[in-house]
C-alpha positions in Angstrom: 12.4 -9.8 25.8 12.4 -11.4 22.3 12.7 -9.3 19.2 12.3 -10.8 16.1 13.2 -9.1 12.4 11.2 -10.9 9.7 12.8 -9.8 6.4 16.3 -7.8 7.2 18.3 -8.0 3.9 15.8 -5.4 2.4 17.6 -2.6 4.3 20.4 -4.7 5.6 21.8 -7.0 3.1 25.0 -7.4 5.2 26.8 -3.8 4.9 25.2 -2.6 8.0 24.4 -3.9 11.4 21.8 -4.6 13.9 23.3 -4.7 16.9 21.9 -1.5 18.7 18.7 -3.9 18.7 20.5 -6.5 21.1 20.6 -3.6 23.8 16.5 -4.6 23.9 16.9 -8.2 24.0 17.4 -11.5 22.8 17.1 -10.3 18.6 17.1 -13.0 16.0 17.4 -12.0 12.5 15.9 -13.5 9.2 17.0 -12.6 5.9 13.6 -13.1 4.1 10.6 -14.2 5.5 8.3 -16.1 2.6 4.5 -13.9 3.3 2.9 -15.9 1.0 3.0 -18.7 3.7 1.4 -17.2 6.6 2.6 -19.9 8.7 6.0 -19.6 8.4 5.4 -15.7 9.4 3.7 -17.1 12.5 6.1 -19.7 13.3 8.9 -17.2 13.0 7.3 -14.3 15.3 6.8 -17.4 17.8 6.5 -16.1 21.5 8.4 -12.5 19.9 7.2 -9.8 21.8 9.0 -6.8 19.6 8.3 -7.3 15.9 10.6 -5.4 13.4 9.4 -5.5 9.8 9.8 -4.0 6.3 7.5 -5.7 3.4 6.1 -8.9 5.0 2.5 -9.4 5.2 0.8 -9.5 9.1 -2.5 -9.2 8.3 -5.5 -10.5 10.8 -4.3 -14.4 11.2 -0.9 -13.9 11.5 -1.6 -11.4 14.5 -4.2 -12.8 16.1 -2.2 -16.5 15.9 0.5 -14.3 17.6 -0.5 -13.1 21.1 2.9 -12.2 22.8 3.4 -9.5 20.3 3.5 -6.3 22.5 5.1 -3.8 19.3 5.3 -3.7 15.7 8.3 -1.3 14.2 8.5 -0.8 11.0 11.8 0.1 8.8 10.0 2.0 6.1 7.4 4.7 5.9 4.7 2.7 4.1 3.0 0.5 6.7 0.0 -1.4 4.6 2.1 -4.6 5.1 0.6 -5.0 8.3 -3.2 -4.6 9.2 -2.9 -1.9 11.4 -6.4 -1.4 12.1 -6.2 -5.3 13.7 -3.7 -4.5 15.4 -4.7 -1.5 17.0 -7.7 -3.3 18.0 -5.6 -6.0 19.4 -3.9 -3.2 21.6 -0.4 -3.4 19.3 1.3 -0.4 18.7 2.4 0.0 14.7 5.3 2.9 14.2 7.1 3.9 11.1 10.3 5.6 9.9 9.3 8.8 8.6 11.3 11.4 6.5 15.0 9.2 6.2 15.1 9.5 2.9 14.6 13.5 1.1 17.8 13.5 0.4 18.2 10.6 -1.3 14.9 10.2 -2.8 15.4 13.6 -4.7 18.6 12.2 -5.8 17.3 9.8 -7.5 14.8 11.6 -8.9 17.3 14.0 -10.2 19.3 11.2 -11.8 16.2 10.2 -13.7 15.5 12.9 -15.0 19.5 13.6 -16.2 19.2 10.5 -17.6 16.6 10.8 -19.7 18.0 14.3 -20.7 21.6 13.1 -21.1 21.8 9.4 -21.8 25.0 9.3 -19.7 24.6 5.4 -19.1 23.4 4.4 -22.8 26.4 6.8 -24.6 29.0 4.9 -21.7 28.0 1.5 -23.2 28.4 2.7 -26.7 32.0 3.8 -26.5 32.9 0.6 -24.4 31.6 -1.3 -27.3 33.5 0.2 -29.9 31.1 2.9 -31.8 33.5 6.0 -30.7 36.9 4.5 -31.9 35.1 4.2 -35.3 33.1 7.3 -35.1 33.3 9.3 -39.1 33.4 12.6 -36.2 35.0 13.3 -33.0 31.6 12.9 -31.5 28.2 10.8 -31.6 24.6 10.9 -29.9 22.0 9.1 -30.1 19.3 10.7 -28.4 18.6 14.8 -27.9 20.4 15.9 -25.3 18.1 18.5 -23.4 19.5 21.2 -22.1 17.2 22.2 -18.3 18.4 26.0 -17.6 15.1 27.9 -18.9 12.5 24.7 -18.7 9.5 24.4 -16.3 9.7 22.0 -13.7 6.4 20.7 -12.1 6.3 18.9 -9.0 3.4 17.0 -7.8 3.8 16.6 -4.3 5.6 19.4 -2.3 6.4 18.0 0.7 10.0 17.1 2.1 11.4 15.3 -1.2 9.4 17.5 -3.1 10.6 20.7 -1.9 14.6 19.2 -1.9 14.0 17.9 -5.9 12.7 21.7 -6.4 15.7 23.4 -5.0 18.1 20.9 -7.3 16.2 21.7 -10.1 16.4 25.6 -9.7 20.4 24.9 -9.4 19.8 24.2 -12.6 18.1 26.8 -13.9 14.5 25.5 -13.7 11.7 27.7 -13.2 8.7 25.5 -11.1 5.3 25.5 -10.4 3.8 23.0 -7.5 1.2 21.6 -6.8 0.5 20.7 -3.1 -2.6 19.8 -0.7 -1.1 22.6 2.2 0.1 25.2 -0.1 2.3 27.5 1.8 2.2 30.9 -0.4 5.0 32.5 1.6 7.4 29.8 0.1 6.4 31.7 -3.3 9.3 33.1 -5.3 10.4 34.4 -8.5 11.0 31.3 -9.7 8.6 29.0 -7.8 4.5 29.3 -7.6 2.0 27.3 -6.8 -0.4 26.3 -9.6 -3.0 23.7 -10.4 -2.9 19.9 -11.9 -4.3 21.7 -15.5 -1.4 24.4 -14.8 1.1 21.9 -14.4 -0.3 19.9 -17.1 -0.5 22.4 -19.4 2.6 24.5 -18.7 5.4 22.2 -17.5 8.4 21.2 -19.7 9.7 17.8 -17.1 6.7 16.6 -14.8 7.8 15.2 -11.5 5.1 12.9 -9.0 6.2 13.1 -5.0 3.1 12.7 -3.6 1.7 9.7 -1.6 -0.7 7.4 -3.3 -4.5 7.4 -2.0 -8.0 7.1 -3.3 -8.6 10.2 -4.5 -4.8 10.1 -7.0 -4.8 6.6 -8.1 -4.0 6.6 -11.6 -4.1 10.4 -11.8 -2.0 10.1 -14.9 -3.5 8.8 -18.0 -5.2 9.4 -20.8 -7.3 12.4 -20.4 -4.6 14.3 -18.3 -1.8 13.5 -20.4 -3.8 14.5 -23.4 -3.6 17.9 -21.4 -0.3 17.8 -21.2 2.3 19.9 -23.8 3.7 17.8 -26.1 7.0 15.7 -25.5 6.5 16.3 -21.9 9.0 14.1 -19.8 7.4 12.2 -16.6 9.4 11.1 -13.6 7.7 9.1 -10.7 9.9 8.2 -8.0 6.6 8.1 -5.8 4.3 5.3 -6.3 3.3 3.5 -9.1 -0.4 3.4 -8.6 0.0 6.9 -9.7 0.0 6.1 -13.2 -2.2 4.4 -15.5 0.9 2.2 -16.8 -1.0 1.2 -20.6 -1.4 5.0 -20.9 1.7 6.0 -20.5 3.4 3.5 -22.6 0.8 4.5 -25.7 1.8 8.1 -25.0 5.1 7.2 -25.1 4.8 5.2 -28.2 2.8 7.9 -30.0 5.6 10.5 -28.8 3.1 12.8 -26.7 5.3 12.0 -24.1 9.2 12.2 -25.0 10.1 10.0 -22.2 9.6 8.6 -18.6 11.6 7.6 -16.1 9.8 5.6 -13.0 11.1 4.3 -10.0 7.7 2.6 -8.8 5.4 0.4 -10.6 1.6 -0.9 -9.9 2.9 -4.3 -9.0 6.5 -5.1 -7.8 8.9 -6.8 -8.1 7.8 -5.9 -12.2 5.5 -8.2 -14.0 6.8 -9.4 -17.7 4.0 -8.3 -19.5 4.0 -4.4 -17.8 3.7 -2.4 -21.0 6.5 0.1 -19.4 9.3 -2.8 -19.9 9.4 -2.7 -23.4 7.8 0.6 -24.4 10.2 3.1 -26.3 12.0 6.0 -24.1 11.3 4.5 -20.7 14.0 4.1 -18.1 12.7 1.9 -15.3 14.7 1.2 -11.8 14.1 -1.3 -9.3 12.2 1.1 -6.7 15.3 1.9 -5.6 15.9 5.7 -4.7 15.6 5.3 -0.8 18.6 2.8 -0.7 21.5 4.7 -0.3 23.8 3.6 2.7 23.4 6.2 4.6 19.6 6.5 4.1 19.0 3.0 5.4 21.5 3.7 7.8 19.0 6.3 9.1 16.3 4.1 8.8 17.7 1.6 11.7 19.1 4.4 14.0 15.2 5.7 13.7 13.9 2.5 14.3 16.0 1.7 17.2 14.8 5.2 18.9 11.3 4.2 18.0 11.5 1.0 19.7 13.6 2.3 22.9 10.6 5.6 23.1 8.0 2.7 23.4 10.1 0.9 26.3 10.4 4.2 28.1 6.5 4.7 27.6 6.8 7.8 25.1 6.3 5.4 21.8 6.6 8.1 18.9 5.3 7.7 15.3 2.5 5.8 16.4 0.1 5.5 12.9 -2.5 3.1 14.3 -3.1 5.7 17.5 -2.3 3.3 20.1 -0.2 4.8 23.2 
């Protein structure tokens, strides 16, 4: 059996390993695979009969040009890199790697939001280039620092991540309100209720998106909501940047409605020059980057593995194009 990984440096740029796939078969592994040229996708699938893939594009030609293909395993949760619909029609199992990444994910979230709050990484360069050795005072800051005991929280998206960045926040002191599609009331406390988009918009201090991007959400923050929203609100998407209408932000931003943002995810990635985040006041922007801890991918290729060796064993498991 041939098993073929089209684009391994994403979760594997050489501090892991793949060997637990060679227990399947004959693996060959490629760094990046170029998706723009559909042929060299083809050409490197070949006669592959396992496909292991993360961001590069299989959509209709490249599958149908590719008939061996028995399996398609994703290392990521998001799956629209591949036409799944094709390939459910061409019989082709599509799994995913749900849920490796709460932990981490939150994390981040966390961090962004401390950032914004704290300016750990801006007041660090400062010192380093000089401004505290000449300080007039023992001390210097250039932006408020916010303190979070006391503030609301709202949390947009209360699933797995959700629910973890909730209980970090409440560490700290944060009271919440959530906002969810499957409220469970019983997980109501004290210090944690569900509410609606206009409660959350209206009422919360620090506004954090962890839900998953679809027709009905796109751009669910922009003008009119954040016109809703209380005044020097703080935004933090580590979800998805289709979330967020990106010119509104950065004018609410740049009128001060919004104190600050700090996004993970942008509408189109890697980021374009001209996105009006880049160079808008009181945005902190990283590289979509909160599921990459070590151990999270490291969870990501253990999952994969026991996603491809169900399949073998005829019990294939997270199965998102329904074919057994």
């Amino acid at each position: 059996m041939k098993i073929v990984i089209l684009d391994g440096n994403t979760c594997n740029p050489g501090d892991l390993s793949w060997e637990g796939f060679e227990q399947f078969g004959e693996l060959t592994v490629y760094p990046v695979t170029d998706s723009s040229n559909p042929q060299e996708v083809i050409d490197r699938i070949g006669d592959a009969e396992i496909v292991i893939n993360n961001k590069t594009l299989m959509q209709k030609d490249v599958l149908r040009a590719c008939p061996n293909v028995k399996y398609i395993g994703m290392i990521s949760t998001g799956y629209n890199a591949v036409d799944a619909e094709e390939a459910g029609r061409l019989g082709i199992p599509v799994t995913n790697i749900p849920g490796y990444g709460t932990m981490t994910v939150a994390q981040h979230a966390m961090a962004l939001l401390l950032e914004v709050t704290n300016r750990v990484g801006h007041h660090n360069t400062e010192v380093k280039k000089g401004r505290w050795e000449t300080s007039e005072d023992f001390t210097f800051w250039d932006y408020p620092l916010i303190e979070l005991d006391g503030k609301t929280l709202g949390i947009i998206g209360y699933g797995m991540i959700g629910q973890a960045m909730g209980r970090m926040a409440q560490a700290m002191g944060m009271k919440l309100i959530v906002n969810s599609r499957h409220p469970k009331p019983e997980w109501e406390t004290e210090n944690c209720r569900y509410g609606t988009l206009d409660e959350i918009y209206a009422e919360a201090d620090v506004i954090s998106l962890h839900c998953p991007l679809h027709d009905g959400n796109k751009g669910m923050i922009n003008k009119e909501t954040i016109a809703k929203m209380k005044d020097g609100v703080i935004l933090i998407n580590s979800a998805r940047g289709g979330l967020v209408v990106e010119q509104d932000l950065a004018d609410a931003l740049n009128s001060g409605k919004v104190y600050a943002a700090a996004v993970d995810t942008l509408h189109n990635e890697p980021v374009e020059p001209n996105n009006p985040l880049v160079n808008t006041k009181n945005c902190i922007i990283t590289p979509h980057n909160a599921w990459a801890a070590k151990e999270s991918r490291a969870r990501i290729i253990r999952m994969a593995e026991e996603n491809l060796a169900a399949f073998l064993k005829g019990e294939p498991r997270n199965v998102v194009n329904g074919v057994k």
